[in-house]
C-alpha positions as CSV (number, residue, x, y, z in Angstrom):
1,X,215.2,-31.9,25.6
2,X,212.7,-30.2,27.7
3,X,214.5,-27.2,27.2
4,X,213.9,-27.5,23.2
5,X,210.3,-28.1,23.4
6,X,209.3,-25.5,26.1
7,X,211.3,-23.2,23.5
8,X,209.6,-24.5,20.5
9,X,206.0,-24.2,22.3
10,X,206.8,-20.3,23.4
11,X,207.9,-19.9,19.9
12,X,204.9,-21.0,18.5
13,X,202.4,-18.8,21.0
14,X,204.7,-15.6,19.8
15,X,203.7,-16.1,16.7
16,X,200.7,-17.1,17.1
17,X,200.0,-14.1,19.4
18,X,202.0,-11.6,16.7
19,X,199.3,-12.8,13.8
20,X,196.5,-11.2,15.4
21,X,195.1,-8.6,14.0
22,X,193.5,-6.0,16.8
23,X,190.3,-4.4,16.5
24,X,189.5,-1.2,16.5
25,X,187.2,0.7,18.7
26,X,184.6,0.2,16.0
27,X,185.2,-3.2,15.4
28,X,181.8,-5.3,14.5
29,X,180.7,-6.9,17.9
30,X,178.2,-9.0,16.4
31,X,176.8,-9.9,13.3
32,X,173.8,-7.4,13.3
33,X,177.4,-5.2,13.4
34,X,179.3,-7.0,10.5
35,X,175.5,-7.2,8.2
36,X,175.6,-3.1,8.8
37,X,179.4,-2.5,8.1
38,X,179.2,-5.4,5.0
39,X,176.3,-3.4,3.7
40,X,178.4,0.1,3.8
41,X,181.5,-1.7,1.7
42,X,179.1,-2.8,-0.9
43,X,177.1,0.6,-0.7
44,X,180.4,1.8,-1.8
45,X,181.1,-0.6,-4.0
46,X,178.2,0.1,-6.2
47,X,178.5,3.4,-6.3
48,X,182.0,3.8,-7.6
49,X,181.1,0.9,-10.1
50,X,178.1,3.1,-11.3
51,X,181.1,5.7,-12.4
52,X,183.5,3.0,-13.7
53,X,181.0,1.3,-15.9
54,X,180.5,3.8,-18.5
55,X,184.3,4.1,-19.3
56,X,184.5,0.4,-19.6
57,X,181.4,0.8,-22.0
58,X,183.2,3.6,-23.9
59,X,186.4,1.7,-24.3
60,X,184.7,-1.7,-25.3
61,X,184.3,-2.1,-29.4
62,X,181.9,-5.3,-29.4
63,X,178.7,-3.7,-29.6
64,X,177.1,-6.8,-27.2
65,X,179.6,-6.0,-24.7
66,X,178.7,-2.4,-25.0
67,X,175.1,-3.2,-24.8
68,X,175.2,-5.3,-21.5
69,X,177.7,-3.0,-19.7
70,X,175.2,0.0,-20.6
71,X,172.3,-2.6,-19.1
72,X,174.1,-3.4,-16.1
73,X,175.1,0.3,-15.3
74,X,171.4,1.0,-15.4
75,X,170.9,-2.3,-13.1
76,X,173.6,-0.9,-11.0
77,X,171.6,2.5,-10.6
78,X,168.7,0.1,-9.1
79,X,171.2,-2.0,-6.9
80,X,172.2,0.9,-5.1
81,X,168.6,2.1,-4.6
82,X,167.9,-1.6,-3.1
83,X,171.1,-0.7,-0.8
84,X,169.3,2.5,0.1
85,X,166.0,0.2,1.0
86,X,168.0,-1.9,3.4
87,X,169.2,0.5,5.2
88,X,166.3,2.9,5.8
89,X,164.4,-0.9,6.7
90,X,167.0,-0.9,9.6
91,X,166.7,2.6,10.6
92,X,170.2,3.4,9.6
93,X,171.3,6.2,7.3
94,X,173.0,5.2,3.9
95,X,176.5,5.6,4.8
96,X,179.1,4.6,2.3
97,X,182.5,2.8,3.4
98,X,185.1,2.9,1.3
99,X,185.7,-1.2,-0.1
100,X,189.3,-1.4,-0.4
101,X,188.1,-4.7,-2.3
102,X,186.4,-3.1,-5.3
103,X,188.8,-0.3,-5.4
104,X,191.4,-2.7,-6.5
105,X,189.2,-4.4,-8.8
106,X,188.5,-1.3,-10.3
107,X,192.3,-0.2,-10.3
108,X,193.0,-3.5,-12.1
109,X,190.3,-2.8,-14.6
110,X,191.7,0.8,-15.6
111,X,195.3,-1.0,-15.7
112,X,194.1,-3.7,-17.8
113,X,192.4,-1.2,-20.3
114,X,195.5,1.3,-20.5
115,X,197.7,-2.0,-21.1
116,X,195.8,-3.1,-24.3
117,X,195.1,-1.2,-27.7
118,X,191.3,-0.9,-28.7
119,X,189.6,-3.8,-30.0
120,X,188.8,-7.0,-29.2
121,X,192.1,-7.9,-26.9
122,X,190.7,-4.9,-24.9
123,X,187.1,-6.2,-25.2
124,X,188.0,-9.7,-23.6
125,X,190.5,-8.2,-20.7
126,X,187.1,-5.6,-20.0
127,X,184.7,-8.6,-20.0
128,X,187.6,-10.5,-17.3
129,X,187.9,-7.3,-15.4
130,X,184.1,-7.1,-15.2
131,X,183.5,-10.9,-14.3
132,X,186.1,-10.5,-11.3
133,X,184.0,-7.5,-10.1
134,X,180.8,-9.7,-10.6
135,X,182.3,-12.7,-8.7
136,X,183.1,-10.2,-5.6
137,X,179.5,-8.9,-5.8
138,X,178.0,-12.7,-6.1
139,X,180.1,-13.2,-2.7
140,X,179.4,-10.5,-1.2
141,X,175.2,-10.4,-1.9
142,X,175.0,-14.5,-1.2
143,X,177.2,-13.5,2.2
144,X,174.7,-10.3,2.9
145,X,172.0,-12.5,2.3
146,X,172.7,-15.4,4.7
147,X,173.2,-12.6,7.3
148,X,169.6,-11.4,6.6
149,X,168.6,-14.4,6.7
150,X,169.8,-14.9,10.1
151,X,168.9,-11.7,11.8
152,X,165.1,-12.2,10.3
153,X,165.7,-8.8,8.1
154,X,163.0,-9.9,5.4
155,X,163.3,-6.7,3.4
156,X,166.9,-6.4,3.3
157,X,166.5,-10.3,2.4
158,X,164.2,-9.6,-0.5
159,X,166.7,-6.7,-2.2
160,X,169.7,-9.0,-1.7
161,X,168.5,-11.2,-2.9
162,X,167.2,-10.0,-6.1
163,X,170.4,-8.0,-7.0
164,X,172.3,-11.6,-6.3
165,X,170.4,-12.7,-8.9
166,X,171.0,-9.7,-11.5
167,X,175.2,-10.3,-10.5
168,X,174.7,-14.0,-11.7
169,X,172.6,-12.9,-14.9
170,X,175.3,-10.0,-15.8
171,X,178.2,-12.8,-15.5
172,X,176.7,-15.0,-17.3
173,X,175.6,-13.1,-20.1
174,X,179.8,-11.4,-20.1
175,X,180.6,-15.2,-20.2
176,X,178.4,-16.0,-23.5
177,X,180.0,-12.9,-25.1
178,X,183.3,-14.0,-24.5
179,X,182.6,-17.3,-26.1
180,X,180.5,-16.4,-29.0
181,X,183.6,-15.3,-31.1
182,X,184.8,-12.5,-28.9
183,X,187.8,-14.4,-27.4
184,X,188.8,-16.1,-30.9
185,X,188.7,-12.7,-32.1
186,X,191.2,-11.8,-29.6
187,X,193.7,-14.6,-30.9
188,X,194.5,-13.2,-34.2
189,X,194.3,-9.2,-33.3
């Protein structure tokens, strides 16, 4: 019996030894590190939105849906100047890091778009591929925040802030269009 446990235990170690993942010589050494390389992803993030959005406005038919996709573009435009803000408060040059998060996100988007004809069954898989986008930025700018909030970065705390609230407006307002008539449109198209 000892034999079967001592096996079992070594087992268990491998494994849990084999699961972790090792960092690399850049890896985020504190969270000063992790605030910077978050900031990069989303810096990223928002810029290739700010090229996605107006194909999602020119495939969308519901002129609402049109209307707050062109509004959040322009909101996007600002977001990324906020970015900008928080970096030059740290002394750190804009850098962008490619978000392997959004990119997929935005992949899926494009899929969902080429998968469905024009009209409003495209209109509500546009508004669901923009919510999931919006929910990623809610988590990331309430994560980015709490860091700020941490490391006493006021500024950076002020611009995450704001744009966290602009991400919550945006997916509300996608979330009234979808269920003033939009989606019941969609069930007989």
């Amino acid at each position: 019996m000892t034999g079967k446990s001592s096996t079992k235990s070594t087992a268990k170690t491998a494994a849990k030894s084999s699961d972790k993942v090792p960092a690399k010589q850049d890896s985020a050494k504190n969270l000063s590190d992790l605030f910077e390389d978050s900031l990069k992803d989303i810096y990223w993030a928002e810029k290739a939105l700010s090229k996605a959005l107006p194909k999602m406005q020119k495939n969308a038919t519901d002129t609402k849906l049109k209307q707050a996709l062109g509004e959040h573009l322009e909101e996007t435009k600002e977001q990324v100047k906020r970015l900008e803000a928080c970096f030059k408060a740290l002394k750190k040059k804009a850098e962008a890091k490619k978000c392997d998060a959004m990119q997929g996100l935005l992949d899926e988007g494009t899929g969902i778009m080429e998968e469905t004809k024009p009209g409003a069954v495209r209109d509500a898989g546009i508004i669901a591929a923009a919510q999931k986008v919006e929910h990623y930025e809610i988590a990331t700018y309430g994560t980015l925040a709490a860091y700020a909030k941490i490391l006493k970065e006021k500024e950076c705390l002020k611009h995450l802030l704001l744009t966290l609230d602009e991400e919550k407006n945006c997916n509300d307002l996608l979330s009234k269009i979808a269920d003033t008539n939009l989606n019941s449109k969609a069930i007989n198209a």
